[in-house]
Each structure stands twice: as structure tokens, then as C-alpha cells.
C-alpha positions in Angstrom: 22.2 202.4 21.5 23.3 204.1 24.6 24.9 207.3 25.8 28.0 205.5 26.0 28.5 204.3 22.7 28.3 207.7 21.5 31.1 208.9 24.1 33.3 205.5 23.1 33.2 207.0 19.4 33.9 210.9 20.4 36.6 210.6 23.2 36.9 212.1 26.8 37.9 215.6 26.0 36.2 218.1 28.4 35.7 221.4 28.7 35.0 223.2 32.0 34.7 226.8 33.0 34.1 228.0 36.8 31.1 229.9 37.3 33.1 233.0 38.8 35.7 233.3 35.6 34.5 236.0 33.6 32.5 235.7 30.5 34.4 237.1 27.9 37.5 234.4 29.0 34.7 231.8 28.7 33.8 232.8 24.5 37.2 233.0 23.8 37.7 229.4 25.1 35.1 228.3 23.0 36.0 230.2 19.9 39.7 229.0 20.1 38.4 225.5 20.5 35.7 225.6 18.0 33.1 224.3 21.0 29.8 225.6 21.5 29.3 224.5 25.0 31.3 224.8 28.4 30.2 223.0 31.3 30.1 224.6 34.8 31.8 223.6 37.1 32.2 224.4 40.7 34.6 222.1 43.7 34.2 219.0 41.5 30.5 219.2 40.8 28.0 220.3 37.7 26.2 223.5 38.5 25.7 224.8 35.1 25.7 224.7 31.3 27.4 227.9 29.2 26.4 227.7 25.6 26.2 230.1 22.8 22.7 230.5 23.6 23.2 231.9 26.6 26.2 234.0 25.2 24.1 235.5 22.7 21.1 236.3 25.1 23.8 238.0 28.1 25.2 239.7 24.9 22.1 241.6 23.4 20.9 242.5 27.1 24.7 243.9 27.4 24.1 246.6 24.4 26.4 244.2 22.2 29.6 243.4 24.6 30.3 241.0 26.9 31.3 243.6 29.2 32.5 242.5 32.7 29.6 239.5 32.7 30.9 236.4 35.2 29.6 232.8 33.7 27.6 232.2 36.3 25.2 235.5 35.8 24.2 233.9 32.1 24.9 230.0 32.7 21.6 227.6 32.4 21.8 226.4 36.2 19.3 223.7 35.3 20.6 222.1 32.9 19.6 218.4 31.3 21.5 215.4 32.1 21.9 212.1 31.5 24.1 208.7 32.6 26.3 207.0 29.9 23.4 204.1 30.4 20.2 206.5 29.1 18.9 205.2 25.8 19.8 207.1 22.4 15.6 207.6 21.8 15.2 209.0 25.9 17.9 211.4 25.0 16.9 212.9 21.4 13.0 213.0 23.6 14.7 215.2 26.0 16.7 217.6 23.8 13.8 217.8 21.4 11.4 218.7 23.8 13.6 221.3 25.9 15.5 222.6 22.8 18.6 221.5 24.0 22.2 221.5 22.0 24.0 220.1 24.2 23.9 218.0 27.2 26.2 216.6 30.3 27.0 213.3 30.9 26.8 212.3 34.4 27.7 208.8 36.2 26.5 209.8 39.7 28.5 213.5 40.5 31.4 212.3 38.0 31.0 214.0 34.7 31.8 211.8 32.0 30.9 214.1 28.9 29.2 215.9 27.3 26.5 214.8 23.9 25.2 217.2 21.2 22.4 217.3 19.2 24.9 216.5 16.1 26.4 213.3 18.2 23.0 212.3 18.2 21.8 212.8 14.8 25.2 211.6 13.7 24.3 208.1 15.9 21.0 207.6 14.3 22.3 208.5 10.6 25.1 206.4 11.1 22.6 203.5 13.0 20.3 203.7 9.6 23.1 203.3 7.1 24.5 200.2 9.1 20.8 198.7 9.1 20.9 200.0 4.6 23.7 197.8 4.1 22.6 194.6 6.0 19.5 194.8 4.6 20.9 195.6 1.3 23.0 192.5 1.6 20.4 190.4 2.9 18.6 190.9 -0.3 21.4 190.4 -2.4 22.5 187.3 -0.7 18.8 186.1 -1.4 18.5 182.3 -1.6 17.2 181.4 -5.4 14.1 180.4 -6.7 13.6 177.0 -4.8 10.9 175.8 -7.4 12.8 174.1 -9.4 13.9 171.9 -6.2 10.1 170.8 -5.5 9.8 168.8 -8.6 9.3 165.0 -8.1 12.7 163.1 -9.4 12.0 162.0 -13.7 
């Protein structure tokens, strides 16, 4: 399964934030929109990755406010990417192993979407209960006992 599949399934809706628009502007968008990323963007290209993460981390060094933080003070301005062609597996290896949520979508500079852990897990899960029921009726479909068909003619 590929990147692609997953975006197929999810649609195109992005969210994008400038890395100069303030912080507190940036939380609100993902509150009202029930998101817990925003990708960074800047002239048309990817420079960064806001996530709740970093929200919470700018938040506790702030003394519990926001305050007059700018996105790009608290963004992750290395974020991992991938291309709609990167294999299901190369992705939950890279997430796994950097603790990444959530992760852009790239085909060359164009940004094409963005995956989460949960599209991910969702992929596999749903992958596995596919494979159950084929399987499942497979065995069902199970030709019978061919014994009987063996025996020489009376």
C-alpha cells in the first residue's frame, strides 16, 4: 500500500499556516478545526511542521500562555516527508522511529497532504480485516473431501 492510497481515502483538505502569523491564531485554527497539525508554509514551499507538540512545549516555556509567540519560533523546521509513492511499511519505520504524528506529503515542492499516525494505523487495521475476510472465505469456500472421488468405479 502506498501513501496515495491513504490520501485517495482521506481527501485533499489542507491546512497551512505562515510561519510569521502568530501562534495563538495558529491553536485556534486547529481547535476550531479539530486538527492537530498545521503545515508551514512560506511563498509556496514547506518550511515547517506546527503540531500540538510543539504548542505544548512553546506553551510551558511561556509560563502557560501563548503570549505573543510567531509559528515560526516553535515550528519543527525539519520536518519528515514523504511522496504519495513511499510504501505504507517506509512510512510507519519513519514515524516510529522519530516519534512523528504527523507527516507532509510532498510530490517534488507541491504538497499534496498530509498522513497521521492514525491514517496509518487505520491503513494497516483496515489492510488486516480485508486479508480476515478473504481468508475467512477461502476456508469456507473449501473444496470437499476429494476421497471419495479416488475410488476405482464398482
Amino acid at each position: 500500500m502506498k501513501v496515495a492510497d491513504i490520501l485517495r481515502v482521506k481527501g485533499n483538505t489542507l491546512f497551512t499556516v505562515p510561519p510569521e502569523q502568530p501562534l495563538a491564531d495558529a491553536v485556534r485554527t486547529m481547535a476550531e478545526m479539530d486538527i492537530g497539525s498545521l503545515v508551514v508554509m512560506d511563498h509556496g514551499d514547506l518550511v515547517g511542521m506546527l503540531t500540538f507538540r510543539e504548542v505544548i512545549q512553546a506553551v510551558v516555556r511561556n509560563g502557560g500562555s501563548v503570549g505573543t509567540t510567531i509559528v515560526r519560533t516553535v515550528m519543527d523546521d525539519a520536518p519528515l516527508t514523504c511522496t504519495p509513492e513511499t510504501d505504507m511499511d517506509e512510512v510507519r519505520r519513519m514515524m516510529l522511529q522519530r516519534h512523528a504524528r504527523y507527516m507532509p506529503v510532498l510530490d517534488r515542492k507541491t504538497l499534496m497532504g498530509v498522513v497521521s499516525f492514525y491514517d496509518v494505523a487505520k491503513a494497516v487495521v483496515d489492510s488486516q480485516d480485508f486479508e480476515n475476510r478473504m481468508l475467512k472465505a477461502y476456508i469456507r469456500d473449501w473444496p470437499a473431501d476429494d476421497a471419495a472421488d479416488t475410488r476405482s468405479p464398482a
